[in-house]
VOMI-646547 format. One record per residue: residue in three letters; x, y, z of N, C-alpha, C in turn. Coordinates in steps of 0.2 Angstrom, whole numbers, padded with zeros to 4 digits, always signed. Example, Ala and Ser with C-alpha at 12.3 -4.5 7.8 and 13.67 -1.06 7.14 Angstrom:
// residues 2
ALA+0066-0028+0039+0062-0022+0039+0066-0016+0039/SER+0064-0011+0035+0068-0005+0036+0064+0000+0039/
END
This chain:
// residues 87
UNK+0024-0031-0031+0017-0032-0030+0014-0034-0036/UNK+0017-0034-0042+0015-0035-0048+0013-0044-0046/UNK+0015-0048-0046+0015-0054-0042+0008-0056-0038/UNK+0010-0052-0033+0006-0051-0028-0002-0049-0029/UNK-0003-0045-0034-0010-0044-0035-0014-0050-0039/UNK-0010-0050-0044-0014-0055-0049-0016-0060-0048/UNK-0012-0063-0043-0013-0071-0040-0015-0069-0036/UNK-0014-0067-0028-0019-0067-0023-0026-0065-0023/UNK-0026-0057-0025-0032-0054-0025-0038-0057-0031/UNK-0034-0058-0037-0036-0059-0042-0042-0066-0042/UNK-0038-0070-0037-0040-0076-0035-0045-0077-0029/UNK-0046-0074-0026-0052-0070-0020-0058-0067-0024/UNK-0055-0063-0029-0061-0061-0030-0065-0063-0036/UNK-0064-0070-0040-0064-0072-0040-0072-0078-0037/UNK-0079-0078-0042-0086-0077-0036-0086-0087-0035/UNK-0083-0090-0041-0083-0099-0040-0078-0100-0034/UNK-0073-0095-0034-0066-0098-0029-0069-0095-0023/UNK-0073-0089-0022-0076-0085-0015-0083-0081-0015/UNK-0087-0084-0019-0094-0082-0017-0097-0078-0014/UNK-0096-0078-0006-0098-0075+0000-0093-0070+0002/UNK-0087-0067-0001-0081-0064+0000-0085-0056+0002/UNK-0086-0054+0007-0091-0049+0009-0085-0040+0010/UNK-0078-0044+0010-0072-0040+0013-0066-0043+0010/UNK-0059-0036+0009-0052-0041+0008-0051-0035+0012/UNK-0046-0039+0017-0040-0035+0021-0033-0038+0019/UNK-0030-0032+0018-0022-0033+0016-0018-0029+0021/UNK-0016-0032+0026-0013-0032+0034-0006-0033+0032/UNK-0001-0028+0036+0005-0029+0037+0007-0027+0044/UNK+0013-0027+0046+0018-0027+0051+0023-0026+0052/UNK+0026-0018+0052+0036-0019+0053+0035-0017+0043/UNK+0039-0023+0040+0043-0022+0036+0034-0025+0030/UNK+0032-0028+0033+0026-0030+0028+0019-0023+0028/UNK+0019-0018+0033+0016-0012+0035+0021-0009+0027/UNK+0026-0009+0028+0029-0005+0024+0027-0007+0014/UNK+0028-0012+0016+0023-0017+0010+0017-0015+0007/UNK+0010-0015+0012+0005-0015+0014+0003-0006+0010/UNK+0009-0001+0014+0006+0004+0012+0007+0006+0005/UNK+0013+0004+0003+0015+0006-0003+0013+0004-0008/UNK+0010-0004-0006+0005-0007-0012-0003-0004-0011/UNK-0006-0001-0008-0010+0004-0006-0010+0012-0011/UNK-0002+0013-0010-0001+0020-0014-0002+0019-0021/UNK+0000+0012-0023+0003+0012-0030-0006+0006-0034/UNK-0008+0004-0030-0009+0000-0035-0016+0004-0036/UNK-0017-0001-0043-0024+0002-0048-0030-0003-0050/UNK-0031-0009-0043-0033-0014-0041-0040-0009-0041/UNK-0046-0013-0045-0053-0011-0044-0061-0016-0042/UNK-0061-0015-0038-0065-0020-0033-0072-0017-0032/UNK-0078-0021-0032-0082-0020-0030-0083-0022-0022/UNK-0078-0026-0021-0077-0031-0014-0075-0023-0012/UNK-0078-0023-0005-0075-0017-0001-0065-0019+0002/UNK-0063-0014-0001-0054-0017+0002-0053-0012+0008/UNK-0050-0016+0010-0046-0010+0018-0040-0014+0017/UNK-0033-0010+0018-0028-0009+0022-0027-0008+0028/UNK-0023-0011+0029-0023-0012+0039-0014-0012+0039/UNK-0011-0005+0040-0007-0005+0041-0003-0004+0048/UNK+0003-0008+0053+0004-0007+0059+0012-0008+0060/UNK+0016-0002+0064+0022-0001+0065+0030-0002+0059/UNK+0025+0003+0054+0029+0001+0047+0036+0007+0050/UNK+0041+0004+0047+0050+0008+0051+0049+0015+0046/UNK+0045+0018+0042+0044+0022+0038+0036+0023+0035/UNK+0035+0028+0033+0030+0030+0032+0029+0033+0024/UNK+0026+0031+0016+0026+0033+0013+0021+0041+0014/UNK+0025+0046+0012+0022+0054+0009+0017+0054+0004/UNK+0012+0056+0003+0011+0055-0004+0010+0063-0007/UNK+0013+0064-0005+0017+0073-0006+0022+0077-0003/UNK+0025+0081-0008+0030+0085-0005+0029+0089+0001/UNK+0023+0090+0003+0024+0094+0009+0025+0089+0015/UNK+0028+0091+0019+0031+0089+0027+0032+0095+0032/UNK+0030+0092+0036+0027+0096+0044+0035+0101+0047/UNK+0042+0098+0045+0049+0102+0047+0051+0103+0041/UNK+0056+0108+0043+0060+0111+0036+0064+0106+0031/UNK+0063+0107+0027+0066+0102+0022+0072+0105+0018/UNK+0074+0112+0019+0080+0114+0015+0086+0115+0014/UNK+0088+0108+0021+0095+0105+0022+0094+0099+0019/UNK+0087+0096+0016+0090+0087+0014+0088+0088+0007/UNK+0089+0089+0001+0091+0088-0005+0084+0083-0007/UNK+0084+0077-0002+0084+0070-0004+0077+0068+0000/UNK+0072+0074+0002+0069+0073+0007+0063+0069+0004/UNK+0063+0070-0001+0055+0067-0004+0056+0061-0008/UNK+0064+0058-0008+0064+0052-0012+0061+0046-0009/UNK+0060+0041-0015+0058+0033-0011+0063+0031-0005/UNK+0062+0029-0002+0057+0025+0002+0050+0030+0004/UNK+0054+0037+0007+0049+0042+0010+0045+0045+0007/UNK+0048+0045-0002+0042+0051-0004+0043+0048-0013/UNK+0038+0051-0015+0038+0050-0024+0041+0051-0029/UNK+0047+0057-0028+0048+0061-0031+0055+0056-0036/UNK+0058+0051-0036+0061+0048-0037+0059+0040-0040/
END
C-alpha cells in the first residue's frame, strides 16, 4: 500500500487535480475487501476529505485485537497476520 497511497490518494486530494472532491471511497471485494481493510488498519493517511472504506466478502477478516469470541488455547497462532497483529 506504500505505492498505493501516494499516487492514488495523494493525487485526489490534491485541489488543481480535484477541486470539488467532496468524498474518497476506497472499495474492495473478495481478495481486494481484504486489501481495503488492512489498508484501513494500517495506514496514517490524514484528510480533511471525509474517507470511507467500503469493505465486502473479504475470505478473512483482520482483529485488531487479541480478543476473540471462541477459545483460543489450542492455536498458538491464533492472533498472527493475516488474522491478527501480533506478528
Amino acid at each position: 500500500m506504500v505505492i498505493f497511497e501516494p499516487l492514488l490518494l495523494r493525487i485526489m486530494l490534491t485541489a488543481p487535480v480535484s477541486p470539488n472532491l467532496q468524498q474518497i471511497v476506497v472499495a474492495g471485494h473478495s481478495a481486494g475487501a481484504q486489501v481495503a481493510q488492512r489498508w484501513a488498519a494500517v495506514s496514517t493517511l490524514s484528510t480533511q476529505t471525509p474517507l470511507l472504506t467500503w469493505v465486502a466478502n473479504p475470505d478473512s477478516l483482520l482483529w485488531l485485537s487479541a480478543d476473540r469470541p471462541l477459545d483460543t488455547s489450542t492455536c498458538a497462532t491464533y492472533d498472527y497476520w493475516k488474522e491478527g497483529l501480533s506478528n
